[in-house]
Backbone as CSV, one residue per row, in Angstrom:
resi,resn,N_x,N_y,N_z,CA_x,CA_y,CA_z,C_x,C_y,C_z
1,UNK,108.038,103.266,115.940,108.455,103.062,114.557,107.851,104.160,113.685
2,UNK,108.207,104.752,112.326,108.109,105.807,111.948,107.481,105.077,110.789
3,UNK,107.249,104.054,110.853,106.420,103.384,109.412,106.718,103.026,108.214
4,UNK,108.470,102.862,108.482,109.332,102.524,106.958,109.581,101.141,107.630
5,UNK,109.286,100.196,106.558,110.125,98.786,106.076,111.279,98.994,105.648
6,UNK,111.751,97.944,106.026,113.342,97.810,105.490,113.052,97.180,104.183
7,UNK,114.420,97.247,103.573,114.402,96.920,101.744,114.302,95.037,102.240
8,UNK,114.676,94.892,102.856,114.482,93.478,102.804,112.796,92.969,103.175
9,UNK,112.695,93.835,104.324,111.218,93.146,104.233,109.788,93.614,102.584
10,UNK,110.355,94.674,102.042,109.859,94.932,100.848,110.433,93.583,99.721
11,UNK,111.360,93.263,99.487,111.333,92.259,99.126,111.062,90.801,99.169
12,UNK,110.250,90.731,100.406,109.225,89.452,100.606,107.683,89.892,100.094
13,UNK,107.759,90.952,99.643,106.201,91.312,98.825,106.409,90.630,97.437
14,UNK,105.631,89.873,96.870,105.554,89.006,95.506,104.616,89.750,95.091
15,UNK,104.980,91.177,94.151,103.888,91.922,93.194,104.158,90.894,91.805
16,UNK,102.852,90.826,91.098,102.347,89.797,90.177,101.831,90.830,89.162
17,UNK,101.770,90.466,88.266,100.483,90.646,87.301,99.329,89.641,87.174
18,UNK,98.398,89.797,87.035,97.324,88.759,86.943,96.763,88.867,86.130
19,UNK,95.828,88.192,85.234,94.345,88.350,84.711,93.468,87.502,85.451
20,UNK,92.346,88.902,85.121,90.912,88.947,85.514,90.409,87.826,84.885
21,UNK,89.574,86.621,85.413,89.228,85.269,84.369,87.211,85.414,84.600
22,UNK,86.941,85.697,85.984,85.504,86.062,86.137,85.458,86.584,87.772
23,UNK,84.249,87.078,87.115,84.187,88.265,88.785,82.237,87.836,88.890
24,UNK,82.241,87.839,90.179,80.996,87.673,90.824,80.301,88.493,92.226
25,UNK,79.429,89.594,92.385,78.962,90.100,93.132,79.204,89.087,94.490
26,UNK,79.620,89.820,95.176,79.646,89.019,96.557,78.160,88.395,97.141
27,UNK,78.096,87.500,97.629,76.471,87.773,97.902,76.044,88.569,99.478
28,UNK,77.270,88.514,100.020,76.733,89.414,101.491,77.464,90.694,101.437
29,UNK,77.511,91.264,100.650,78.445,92.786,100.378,78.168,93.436,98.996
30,UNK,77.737,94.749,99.300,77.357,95.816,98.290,78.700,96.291,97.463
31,UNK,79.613,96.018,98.179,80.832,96.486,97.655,81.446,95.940,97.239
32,UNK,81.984,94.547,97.555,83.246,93.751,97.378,82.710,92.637,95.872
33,UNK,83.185,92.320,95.273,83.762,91.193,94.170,84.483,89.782,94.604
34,UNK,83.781,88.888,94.569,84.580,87.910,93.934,85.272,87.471,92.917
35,UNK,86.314,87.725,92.450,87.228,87.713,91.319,88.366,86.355,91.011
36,UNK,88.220,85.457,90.482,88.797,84.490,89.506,89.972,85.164,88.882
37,UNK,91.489,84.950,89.423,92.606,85.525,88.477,93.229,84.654,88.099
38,UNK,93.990,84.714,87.129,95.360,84.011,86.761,96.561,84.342,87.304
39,UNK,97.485,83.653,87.398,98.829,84.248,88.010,100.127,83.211,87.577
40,UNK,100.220,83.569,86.005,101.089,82.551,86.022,100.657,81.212,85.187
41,UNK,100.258,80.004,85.647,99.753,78.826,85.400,98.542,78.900,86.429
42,UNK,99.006,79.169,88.061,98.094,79.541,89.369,96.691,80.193,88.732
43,UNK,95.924,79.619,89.243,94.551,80.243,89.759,94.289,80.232,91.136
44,UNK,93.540,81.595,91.204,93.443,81.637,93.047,92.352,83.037,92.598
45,UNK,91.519,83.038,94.018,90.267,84.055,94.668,90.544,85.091,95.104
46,UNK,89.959,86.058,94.813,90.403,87.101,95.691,89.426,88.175,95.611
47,UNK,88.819,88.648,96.988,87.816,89.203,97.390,88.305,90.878,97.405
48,UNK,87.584,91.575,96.624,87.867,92.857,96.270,86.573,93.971,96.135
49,UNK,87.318,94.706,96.807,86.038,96.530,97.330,86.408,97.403,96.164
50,UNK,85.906,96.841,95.054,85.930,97.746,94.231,84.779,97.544,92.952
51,UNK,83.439,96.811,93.290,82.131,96.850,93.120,81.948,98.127,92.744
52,UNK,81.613,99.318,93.193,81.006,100.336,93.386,81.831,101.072,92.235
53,UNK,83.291,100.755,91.642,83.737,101.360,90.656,83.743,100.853,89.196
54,UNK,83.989,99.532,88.942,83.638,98.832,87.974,82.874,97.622,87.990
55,UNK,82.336,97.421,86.780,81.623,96.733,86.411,82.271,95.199,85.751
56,UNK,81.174,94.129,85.986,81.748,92.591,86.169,82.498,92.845,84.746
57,UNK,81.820,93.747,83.639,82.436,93.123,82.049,83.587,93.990,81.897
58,UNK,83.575,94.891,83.050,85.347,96.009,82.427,86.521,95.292,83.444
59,UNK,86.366,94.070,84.298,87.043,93.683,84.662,87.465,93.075,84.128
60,UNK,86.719,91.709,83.206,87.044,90.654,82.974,87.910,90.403,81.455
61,UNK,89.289,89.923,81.798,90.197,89.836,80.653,91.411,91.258,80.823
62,UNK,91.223,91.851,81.955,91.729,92.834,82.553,93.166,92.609,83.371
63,UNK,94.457,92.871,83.311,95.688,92.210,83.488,95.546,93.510,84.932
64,UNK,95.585,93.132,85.857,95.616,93.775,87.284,97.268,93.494,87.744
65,UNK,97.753,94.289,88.868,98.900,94.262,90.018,98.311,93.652,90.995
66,UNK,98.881,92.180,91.995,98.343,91.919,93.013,100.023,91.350,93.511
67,UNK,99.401,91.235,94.784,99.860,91.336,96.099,99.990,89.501,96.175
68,UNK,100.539,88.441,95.287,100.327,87.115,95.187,100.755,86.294,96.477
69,UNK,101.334,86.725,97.234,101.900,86.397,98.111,101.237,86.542,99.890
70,UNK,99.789,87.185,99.921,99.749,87.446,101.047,98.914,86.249,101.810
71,UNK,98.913,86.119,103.228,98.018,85.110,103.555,96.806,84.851,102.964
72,UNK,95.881,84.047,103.293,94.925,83.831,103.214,93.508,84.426,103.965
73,UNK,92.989,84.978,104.230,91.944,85.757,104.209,90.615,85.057,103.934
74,UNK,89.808,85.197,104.895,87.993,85.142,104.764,87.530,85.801,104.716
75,UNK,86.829,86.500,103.884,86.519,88.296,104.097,84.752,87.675,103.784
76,UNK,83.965,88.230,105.139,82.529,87.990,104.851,82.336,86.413,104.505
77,UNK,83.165,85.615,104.482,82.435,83.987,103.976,83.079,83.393,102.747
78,UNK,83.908,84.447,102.625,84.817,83.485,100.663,86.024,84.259,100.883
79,UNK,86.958,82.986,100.533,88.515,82.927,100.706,88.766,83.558,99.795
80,UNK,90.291,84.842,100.432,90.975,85.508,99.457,92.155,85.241,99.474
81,UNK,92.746,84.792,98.696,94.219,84.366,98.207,95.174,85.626,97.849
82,UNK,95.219,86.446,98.291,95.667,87.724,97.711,95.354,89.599,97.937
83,UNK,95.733,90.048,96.985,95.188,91.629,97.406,95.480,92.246,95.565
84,UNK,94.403,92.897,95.103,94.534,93.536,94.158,94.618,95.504,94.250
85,UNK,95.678,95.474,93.966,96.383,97.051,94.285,95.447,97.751,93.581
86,UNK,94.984,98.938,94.773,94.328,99.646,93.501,94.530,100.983,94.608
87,UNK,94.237,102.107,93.878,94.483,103.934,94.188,93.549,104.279,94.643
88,UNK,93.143,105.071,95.627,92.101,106.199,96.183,91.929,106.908,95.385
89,UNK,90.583,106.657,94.863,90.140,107.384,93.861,88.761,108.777,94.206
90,UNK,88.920,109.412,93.425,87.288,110.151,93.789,86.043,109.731,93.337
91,UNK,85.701,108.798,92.707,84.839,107.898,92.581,85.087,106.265,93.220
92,UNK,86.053,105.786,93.773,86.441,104.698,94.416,87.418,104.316,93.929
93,UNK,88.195,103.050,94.464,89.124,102.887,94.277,89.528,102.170,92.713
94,UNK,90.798,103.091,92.091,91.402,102.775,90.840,92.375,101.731,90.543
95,UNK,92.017,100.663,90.027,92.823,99.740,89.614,93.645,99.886,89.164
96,UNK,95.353,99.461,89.817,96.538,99.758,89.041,96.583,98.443,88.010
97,UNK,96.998,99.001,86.477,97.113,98.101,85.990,98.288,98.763,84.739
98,UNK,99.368,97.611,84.106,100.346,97.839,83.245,100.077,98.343,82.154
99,UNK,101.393,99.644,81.839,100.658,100.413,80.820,100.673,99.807,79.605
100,UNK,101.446,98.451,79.758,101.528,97.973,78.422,101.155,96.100,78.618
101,UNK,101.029,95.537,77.496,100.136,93.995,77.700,101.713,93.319,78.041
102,UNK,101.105,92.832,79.106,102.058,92.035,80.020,101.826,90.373,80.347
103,UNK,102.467,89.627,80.796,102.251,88.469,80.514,101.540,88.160,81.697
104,UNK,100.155,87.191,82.033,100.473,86.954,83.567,100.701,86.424,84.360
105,UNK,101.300,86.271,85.735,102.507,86.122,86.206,103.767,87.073,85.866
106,UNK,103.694,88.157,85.435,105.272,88.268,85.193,105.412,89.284,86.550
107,UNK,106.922,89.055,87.248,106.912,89.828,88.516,107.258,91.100,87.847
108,UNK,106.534,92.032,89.392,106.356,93.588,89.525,107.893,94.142,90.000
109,UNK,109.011,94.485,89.438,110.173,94.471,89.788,110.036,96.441,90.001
């Protein structure tokens, strides 16, 4: 396989908007976040490697792109409900987020 999805299986990806509600240092990882989002009415967890780039207070109230739809995940000992999109950055990874205030929940079309 040459590493392309078909348009159909791209359309079983549920991109979201979320807000950031509270974020908490992992306690067994230098890197990763525990993060509290909104999605919608939904609240759900989601364990994120991007510690090392921002800080708990530039997250929080922060409308992120996630991935609402993916299994469930134990990463290190705390359930992740999700995946928050973010860019290879040269200081770590960059949070994609809407250039304009978006509602959250509203889908990533």
């Amino acid at each position: 396989m040459d590493g392309k999805i078909s348009f159909d299986s791209f359309k079983e990806i549920d991109l979201r908007v979320a807000e950031v509600l509270e974020v908490k240092e992992h306690p067994d990882a230098d890197r990763l976040y525990v993060i509290q989002i909104r999605v919608g009415e939904e609240k759900k967890q989601i364990v994120a490697g991007i510690r090392g780039r921002y800080s708990r207070e530039e997250l929080i109230g922060k409308k992120v792109i996630v991935v609402n739809n993916l299994e469930t995940a134990v990463i290190r000992g705390e359930e992740s409900n999700g995946m928050i999109l973010a860019a290879g950055g040269t200081d770590g990874p960059i949070v994609l987020i809407p250039e304009s205030d978006v509602e959250a929940g509203a889908k990533v079309k």
